[in-house]
C-alpha positions as CSV (number, residue, x, y, z in Angstrom):
1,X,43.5,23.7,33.5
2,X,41.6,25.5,30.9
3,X,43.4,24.4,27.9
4,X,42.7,21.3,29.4
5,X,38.4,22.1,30.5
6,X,38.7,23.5,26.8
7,X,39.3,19.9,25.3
8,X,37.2,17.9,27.3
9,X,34.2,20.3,26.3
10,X,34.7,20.3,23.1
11,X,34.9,16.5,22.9
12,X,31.8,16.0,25.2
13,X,29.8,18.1,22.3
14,X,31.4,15.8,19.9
15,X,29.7,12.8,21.9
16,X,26.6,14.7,22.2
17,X,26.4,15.7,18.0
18,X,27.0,12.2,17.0
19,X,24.8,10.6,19.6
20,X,22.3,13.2,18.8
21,X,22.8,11.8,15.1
22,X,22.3,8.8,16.1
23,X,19.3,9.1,17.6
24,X,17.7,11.1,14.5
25,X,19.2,8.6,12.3
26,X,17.4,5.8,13.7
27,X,14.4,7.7,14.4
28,X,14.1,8.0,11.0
29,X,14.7,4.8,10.1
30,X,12.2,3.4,12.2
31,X,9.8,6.1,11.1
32,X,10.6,5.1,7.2
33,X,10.2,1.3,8.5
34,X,6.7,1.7,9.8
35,X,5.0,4.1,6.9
36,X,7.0,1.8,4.1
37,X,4.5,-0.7,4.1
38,X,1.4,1.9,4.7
39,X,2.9,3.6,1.9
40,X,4.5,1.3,-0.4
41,X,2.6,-2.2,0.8
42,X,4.3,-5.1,0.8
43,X,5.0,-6.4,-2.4
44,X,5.1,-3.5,-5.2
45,X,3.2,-5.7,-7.8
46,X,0.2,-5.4,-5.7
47,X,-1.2,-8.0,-3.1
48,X,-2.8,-11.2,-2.1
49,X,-5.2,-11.3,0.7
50,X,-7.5,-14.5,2.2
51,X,-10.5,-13.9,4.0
52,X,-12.4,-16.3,6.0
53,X,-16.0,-15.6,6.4
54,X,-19.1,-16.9,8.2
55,X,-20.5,-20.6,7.8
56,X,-17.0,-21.6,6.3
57,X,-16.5,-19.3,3.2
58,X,-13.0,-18.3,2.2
59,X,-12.9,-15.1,-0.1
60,X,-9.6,-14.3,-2.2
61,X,-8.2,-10.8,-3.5
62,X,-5.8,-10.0,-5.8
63,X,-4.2,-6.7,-7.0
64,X,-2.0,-6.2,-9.6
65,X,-0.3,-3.2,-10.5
66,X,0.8,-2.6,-14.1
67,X,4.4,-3.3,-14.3
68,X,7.1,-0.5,-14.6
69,X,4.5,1.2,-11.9
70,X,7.1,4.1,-10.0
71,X,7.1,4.2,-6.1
72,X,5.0,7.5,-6.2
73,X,2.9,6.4,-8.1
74,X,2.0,3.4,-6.8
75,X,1.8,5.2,-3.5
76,X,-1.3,7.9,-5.3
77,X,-2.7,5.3,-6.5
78,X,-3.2,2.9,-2.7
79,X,-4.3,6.6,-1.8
80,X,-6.8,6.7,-4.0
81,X,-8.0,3.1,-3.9
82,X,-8.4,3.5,-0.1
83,X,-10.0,7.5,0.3
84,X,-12.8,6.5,1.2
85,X,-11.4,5.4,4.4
86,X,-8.8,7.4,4.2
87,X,-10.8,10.6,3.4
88,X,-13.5,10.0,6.4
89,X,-10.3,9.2,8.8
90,X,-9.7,13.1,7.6
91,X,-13.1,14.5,8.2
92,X,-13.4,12.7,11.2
93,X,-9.8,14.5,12.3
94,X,-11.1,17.8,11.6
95,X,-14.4,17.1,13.0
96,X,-12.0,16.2,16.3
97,X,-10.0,19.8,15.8
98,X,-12.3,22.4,15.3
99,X,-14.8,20.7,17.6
100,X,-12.2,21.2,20.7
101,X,-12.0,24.9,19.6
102,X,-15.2,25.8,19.8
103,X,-16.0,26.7,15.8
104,X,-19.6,26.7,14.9
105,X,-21.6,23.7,12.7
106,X,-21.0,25.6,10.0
107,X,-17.8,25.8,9.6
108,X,-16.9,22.3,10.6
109,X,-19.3,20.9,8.0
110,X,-18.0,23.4,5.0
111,X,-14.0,22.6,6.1
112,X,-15.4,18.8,6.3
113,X,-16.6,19.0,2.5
114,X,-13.9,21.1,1.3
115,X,-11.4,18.6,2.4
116,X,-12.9,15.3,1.3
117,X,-14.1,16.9,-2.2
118,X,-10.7,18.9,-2.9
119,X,-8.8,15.8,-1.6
120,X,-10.6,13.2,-3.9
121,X,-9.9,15.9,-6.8
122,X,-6.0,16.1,-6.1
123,X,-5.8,12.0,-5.4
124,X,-7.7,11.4,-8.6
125,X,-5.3,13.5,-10.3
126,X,-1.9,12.4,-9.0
127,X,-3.2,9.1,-9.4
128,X,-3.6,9.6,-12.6
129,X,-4.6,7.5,-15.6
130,X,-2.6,4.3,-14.0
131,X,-5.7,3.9,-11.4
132,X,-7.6,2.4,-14.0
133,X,-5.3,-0.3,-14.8
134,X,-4.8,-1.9,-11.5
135,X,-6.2,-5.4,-11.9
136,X,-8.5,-6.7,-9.2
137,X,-9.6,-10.2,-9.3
138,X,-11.9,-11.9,-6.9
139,X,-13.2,-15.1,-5.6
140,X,-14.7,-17.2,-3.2
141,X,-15.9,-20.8,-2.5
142,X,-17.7,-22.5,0.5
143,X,-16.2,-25.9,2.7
144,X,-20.4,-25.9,3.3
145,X,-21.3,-25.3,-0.3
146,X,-18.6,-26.9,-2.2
147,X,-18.1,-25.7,-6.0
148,X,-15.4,-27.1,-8.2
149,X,-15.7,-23.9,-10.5
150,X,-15.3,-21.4,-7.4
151,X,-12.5,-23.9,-5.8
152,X,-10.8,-23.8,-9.5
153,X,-10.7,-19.5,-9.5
154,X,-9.3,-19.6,-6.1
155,X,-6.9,-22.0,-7.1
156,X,-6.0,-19.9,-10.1
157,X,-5.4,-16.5,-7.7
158,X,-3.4,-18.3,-5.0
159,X,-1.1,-19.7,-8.9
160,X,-0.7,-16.3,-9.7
161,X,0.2,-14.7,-6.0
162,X,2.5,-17.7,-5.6
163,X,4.5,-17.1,-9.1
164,X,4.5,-13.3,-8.1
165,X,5.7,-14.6,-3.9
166,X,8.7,-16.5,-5.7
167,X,9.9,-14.0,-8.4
168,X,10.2,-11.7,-5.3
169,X,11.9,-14.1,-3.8
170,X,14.3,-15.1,-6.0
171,X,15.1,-10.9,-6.4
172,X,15.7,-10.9,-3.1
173,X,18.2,-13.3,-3.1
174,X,20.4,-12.0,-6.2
175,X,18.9,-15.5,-8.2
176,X,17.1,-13.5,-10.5
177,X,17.5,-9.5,-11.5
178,X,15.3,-6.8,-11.6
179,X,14.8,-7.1,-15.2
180,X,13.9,-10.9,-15.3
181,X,11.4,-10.1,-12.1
182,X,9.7,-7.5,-13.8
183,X,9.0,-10.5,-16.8
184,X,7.5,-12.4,-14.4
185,X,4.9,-9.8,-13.6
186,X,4.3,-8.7,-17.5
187,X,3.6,-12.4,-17.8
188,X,1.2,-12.4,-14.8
189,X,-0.7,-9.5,-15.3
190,X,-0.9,-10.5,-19.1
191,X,-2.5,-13.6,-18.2
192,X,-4.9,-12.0,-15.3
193,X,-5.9,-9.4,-18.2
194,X,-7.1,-12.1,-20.5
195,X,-8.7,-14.0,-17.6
196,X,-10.6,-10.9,-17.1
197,X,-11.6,-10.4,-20.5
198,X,-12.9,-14.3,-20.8
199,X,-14.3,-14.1,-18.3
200,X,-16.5,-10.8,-18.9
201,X,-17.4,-12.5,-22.5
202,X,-18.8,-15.4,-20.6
203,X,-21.3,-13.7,-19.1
C-alpha cells in the first residue's frame, strides 16, 4: 500500500507541475499579448490614425519609423514620443503612493520632479539619436469646407499607409520576405522625406 500511495503521489505532483506550467505559460502569453501592442504598436513601421472632428473635419496621422529600426528601440522611442502622458501617469502614481502614507508636500513634490526630470533624461537617452528621424506627417480637410489641396494630402497619407497595410500583408502571408518588405518601407519613407522637404520649401 505504500509503494503503491508512493506512485500515485508522485504522479499527482507531476499533474500539479505541469498544470502549474501551464498556467504560467499562458499567463505569460497573455501578459506578452496585451503589452505587445503598448509596447511594440501595431505595425513596426509606425502607424496610421483618422480622426473625425467637429463640424465634419477628418484629421490624418502618419508615423514612420526609419527602417532597420530594432524592437527596443522602437519601443524608447513610443516612450519618448508619448512621456508627456506617460510621465504625468507617473507623477500622478506617486502623487497616489506617498499620499496614502502620509509623507509631507515636500517630499511628494521633490520625488514628483525627480521622477519626471530624471525619466525624461534616461528616455531621451535610450531613445537616442533615432527620435529625431521618425517622420510625422499631417493633414486634414473639411466635408463643410471642401479643399481639393487638403483632400489631395489626405489622399496622399491614406497611399502611403495602404502600400505600408499591404507589404505587411503580403509578409505575413510568406508572399513577400522580410527583406523585400523592408524595400517597401525604404521606398516610403524616401518619398514621405522628400514630401517633407517640398513641402517646407513651399512655404
Amino acid at each position: 500500500m505504500g509503494s503503491v500511495l508512493i506512485v500515485e503521489t508522485s504522479s499527482f505532483r507531476v499533474d500539479a507541475y505541469e498544470v502549474n506550467s501551464a498556467r504560467t505559460l499562458s499567463s505569460e502569453f497573455l501578459l506578452s499579448r496585451w503589452l505587445s501592442p503598448v509596447l511594440d504598436g501595431r505595425c513596426k513601421w509606425g502607424g496610421y490614425t483618422v480622426s473625425v472632428g467637429r463640424y465634419g473635419s477628418v484629421g490624418h496621422r502618419l508615423v514612420l519609423y526609419p527602417p532597420g529600426i530594432s524592437a527596443p528601440q522602437r519601443r524608447w522611442v513610443r516612450l519618448w514620443r508619448g512621456w508627456m502622458v506617460s510621465g504625468l501617469v507617473g507623477v500622478l502614481g506617486l502623487l497616489i503612493t506617498f499620499g496614502a502614507v502620509g509623507a509631507s508636500r515636500l517630499v511628494i513634490i521633490t520625488a514628483c520632479v525627480t521622477f519626471y526630470v530624471f525619466g525624461t533624461v534616461v528616455v531621451a537617452r535610450r531613445a537616442g539619436p533615432v527620435r529625431r528621424q521618425v517622420l510625422e506627417l499631417t493633414a486634414a480637410r473639411s466635408h463643410l469646407a471642401p479643399d481639393a489641396g487638403h483632400a489631395l494630402e489626405c489622399g496622399y497619407l491614406a497611399t502611403l499607409a495602404a502600400t505600408m497595410t499591404s507589404a505587411d500583408a503580403a509578409l505575413a502571408s510568406g508572399v513577400s520576405s522580410p527583406p523585400e518588405h523592408e524595400m517597401v518601407w525604404w521606398g516610403v519613407f524616401t518619398n514621405a522625406q522628400e514630401h517633407l522637404a517640398a513641402a517646407r520649401n513651399d512655404r
